[in-house]
Z-matrix of the N, CA and C atoms (Angstrom, degrees):
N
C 1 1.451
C 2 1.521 1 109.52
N 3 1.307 2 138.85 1 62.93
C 4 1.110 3 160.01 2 -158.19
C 5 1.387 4 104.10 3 -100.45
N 6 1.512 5 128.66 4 -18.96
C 7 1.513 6 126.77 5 161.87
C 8 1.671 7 123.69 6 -92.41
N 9 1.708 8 84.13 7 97.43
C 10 1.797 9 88.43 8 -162.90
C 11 1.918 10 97.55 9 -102.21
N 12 1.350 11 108.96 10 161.55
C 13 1.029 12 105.69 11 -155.34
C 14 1.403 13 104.23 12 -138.24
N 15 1.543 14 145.34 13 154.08
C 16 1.381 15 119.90 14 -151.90
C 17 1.688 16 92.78 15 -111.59
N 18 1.715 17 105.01 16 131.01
C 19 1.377 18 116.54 17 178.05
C 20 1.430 19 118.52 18 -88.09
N 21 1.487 20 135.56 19 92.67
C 22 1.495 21 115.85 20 -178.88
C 23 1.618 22 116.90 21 -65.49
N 24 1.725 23 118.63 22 113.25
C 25 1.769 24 119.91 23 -160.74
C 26 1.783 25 91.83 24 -67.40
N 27 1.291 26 145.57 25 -48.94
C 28 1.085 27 139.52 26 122.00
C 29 1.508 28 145.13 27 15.52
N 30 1.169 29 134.98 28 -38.65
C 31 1.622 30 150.51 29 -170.22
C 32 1.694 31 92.66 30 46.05
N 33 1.464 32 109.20 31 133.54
C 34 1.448 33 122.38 32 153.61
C 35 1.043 34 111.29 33 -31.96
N 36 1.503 35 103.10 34 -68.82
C 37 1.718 36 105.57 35 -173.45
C 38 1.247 37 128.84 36 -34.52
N 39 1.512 38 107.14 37 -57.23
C 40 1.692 39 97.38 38 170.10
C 41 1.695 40 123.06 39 -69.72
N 42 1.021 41 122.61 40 -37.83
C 43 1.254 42 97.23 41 176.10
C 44 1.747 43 119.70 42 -109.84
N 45 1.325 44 106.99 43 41.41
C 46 1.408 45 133.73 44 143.16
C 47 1.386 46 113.09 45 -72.94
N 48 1.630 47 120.05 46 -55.17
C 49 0.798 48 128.59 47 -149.94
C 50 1.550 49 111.98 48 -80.03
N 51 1.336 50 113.83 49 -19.80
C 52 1.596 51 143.04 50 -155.78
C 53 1.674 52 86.43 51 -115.82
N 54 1.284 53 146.22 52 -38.55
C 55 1.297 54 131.78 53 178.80
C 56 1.551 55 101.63 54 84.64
N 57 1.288 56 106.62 55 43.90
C 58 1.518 57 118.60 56 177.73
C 59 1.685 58 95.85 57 -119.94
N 60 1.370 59 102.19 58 151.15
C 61 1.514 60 121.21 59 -172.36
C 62 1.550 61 87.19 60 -74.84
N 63 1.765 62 99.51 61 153.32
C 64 1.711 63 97.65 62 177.54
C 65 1.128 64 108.54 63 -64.39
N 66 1.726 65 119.16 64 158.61
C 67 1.558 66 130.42 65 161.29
C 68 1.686 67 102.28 66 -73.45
N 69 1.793 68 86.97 67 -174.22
C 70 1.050 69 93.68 68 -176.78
C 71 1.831 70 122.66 69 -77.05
N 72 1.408 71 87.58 70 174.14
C 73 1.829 72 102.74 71 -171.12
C 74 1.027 73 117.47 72 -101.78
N 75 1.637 74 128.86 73 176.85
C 76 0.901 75 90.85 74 132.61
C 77 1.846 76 91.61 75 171.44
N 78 1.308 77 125.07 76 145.78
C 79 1.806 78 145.40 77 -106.46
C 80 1.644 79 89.47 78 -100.25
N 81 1.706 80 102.90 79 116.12
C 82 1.848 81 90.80 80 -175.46
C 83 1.378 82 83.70 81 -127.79
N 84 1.178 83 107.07 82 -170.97
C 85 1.603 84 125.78 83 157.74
C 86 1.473 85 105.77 84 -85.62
N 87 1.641 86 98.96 85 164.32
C 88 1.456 87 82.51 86 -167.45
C 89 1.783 88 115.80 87 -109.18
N 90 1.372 89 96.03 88 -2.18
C 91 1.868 90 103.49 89 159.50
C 92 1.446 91 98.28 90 -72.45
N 93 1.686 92 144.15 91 -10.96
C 94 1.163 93 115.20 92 156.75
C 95 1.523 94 114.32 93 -94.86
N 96 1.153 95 114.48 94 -20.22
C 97 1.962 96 104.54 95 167.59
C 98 1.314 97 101.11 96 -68.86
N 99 1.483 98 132.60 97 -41.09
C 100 1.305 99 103.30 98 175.03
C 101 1.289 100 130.72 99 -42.32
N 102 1.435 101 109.38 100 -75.18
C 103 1.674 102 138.81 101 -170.51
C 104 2.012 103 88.81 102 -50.56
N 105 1.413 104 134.11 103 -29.48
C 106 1.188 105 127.11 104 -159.95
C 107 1.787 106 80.87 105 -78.59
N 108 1.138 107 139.15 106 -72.48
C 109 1.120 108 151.18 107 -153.62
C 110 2.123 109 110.74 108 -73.68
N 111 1.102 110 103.51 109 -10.54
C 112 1.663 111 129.60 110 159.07
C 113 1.980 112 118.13 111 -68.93
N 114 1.261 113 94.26 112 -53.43
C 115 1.205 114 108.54 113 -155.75
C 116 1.689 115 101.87 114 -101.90
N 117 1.866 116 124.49 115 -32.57
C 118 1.608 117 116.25 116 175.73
C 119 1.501 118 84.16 117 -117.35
N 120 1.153 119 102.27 118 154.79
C 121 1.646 120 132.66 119 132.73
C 122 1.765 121 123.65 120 -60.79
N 123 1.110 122 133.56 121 138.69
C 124 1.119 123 166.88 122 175.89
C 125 1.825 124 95.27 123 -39.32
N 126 1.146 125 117.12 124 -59.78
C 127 1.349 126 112.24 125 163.28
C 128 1.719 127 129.90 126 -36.98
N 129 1.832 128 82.35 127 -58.19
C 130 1.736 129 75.93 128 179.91
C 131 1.341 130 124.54 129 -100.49
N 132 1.447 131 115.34 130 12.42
C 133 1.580 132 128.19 131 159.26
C 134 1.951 133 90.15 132 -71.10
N 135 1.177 134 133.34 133 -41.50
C 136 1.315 135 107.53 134 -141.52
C 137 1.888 136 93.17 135 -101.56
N 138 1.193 137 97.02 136 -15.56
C 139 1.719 138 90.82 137 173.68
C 140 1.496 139 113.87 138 -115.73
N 141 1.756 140 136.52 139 -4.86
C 142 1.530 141 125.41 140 -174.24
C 143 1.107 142 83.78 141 -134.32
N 144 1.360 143 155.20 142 -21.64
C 145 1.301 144 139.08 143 -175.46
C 146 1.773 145 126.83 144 -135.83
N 147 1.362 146 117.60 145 50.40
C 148 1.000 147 126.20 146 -154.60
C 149 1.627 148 93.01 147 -125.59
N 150 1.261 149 106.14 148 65.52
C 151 1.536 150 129.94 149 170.62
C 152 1.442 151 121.35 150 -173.17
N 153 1.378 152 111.82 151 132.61
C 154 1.517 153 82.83 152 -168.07
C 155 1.394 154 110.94 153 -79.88
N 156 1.282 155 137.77 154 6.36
C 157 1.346 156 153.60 155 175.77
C 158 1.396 157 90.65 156 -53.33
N 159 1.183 158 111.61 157 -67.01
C 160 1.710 159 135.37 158 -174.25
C 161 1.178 160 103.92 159 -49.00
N 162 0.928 161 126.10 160 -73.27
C 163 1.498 162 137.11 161 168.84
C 164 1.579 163 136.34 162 -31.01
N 165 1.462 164 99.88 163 -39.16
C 166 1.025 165 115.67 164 161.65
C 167 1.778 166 136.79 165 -93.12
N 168 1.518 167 103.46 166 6.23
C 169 1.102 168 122.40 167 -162.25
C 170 1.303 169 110.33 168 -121.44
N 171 1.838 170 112.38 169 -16.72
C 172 1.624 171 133.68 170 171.04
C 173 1.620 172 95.82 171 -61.58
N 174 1.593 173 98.58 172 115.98
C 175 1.752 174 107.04 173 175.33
C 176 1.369 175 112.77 174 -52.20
N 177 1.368 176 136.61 175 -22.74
C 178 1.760 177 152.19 176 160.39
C 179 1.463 178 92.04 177 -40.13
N 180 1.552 179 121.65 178 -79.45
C 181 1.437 180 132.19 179 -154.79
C 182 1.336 181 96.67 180 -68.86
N 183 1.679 182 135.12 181 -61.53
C 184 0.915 183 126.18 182 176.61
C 185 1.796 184 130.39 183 -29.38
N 186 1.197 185 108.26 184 -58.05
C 187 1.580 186 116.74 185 173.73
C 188 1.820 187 104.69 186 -71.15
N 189 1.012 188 122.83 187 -40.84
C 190 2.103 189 108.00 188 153.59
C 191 1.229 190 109.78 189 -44.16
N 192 2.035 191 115.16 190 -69.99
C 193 1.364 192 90.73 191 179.15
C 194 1.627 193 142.13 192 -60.06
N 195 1.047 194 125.03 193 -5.15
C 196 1.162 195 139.24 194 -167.39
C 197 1.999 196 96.40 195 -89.39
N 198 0.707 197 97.44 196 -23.83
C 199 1.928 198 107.61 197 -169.37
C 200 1.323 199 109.88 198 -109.16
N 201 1.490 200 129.54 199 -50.89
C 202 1.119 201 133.87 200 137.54
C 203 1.705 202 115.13 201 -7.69
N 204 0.720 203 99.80 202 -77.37
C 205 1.999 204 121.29 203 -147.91
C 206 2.143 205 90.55 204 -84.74
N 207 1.242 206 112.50 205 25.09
C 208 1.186 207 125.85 206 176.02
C 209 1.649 208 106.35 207 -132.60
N 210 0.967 209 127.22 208 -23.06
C 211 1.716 210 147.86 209 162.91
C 212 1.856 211 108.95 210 -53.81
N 213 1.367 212 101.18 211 145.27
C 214 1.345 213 106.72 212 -163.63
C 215 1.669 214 83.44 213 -85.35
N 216 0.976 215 108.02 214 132.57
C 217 1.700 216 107.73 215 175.31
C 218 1.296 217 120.44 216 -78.61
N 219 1.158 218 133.33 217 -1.28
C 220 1.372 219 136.82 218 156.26
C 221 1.734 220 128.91 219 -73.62
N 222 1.402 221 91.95 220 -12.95
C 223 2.002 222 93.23 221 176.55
C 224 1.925 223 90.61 222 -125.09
N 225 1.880 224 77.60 223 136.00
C 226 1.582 225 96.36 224 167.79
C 227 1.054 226 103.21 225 -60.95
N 228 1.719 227 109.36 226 145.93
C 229 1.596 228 136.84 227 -160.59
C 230 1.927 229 89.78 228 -116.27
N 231 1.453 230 90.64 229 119.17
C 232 1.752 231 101.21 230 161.04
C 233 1.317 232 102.93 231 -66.31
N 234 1.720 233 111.80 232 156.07
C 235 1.226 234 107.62 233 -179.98
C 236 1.321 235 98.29 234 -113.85
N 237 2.023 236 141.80 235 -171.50
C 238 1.234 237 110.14 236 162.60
C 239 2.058 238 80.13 237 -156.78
N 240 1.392 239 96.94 238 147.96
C 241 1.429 240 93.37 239 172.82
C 242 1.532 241 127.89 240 -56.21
């Protein structure tokens, strides 16, 4: 999975919306920006999970990563809510 893709922990949206410079980023694969952007809304990326600590520690992401990281990394991974 060598096509990583840049995650804002933040959402544009909110601090687009506020006229604040983007937060921070930060470099995933992109069957996990998908499935990240599948599974929360923009709300609760920007206020309960806006770390990837967080992110990675959400029992949702956890059981992807765990299934994920068993995937041949050469074929795009469907994501599913």
């Amino acid at each position: 999975m060598d096509n990583l893709t840049v995650h804002h922990l933040v959402p544009r949206q909110n601090t687009k919306r506020k006229k604040q410079a983007p937060g921070p980023t930060a470099n995933i694969c992109s069957a996990c920006h998908r499935q990240i952007h599948a599974l929360f809304d923009n709300k609760v990326l920007a206020v309960e999970l806006n770390t990837l600590e967080k992110l990675m520690n959400d029992p949702q992401m956890q059981k992807f990563l765990a299934w994920v990281r068993k995937q041949n990394p050469d074929k795009r991974i469907a994501v599913h809510r």
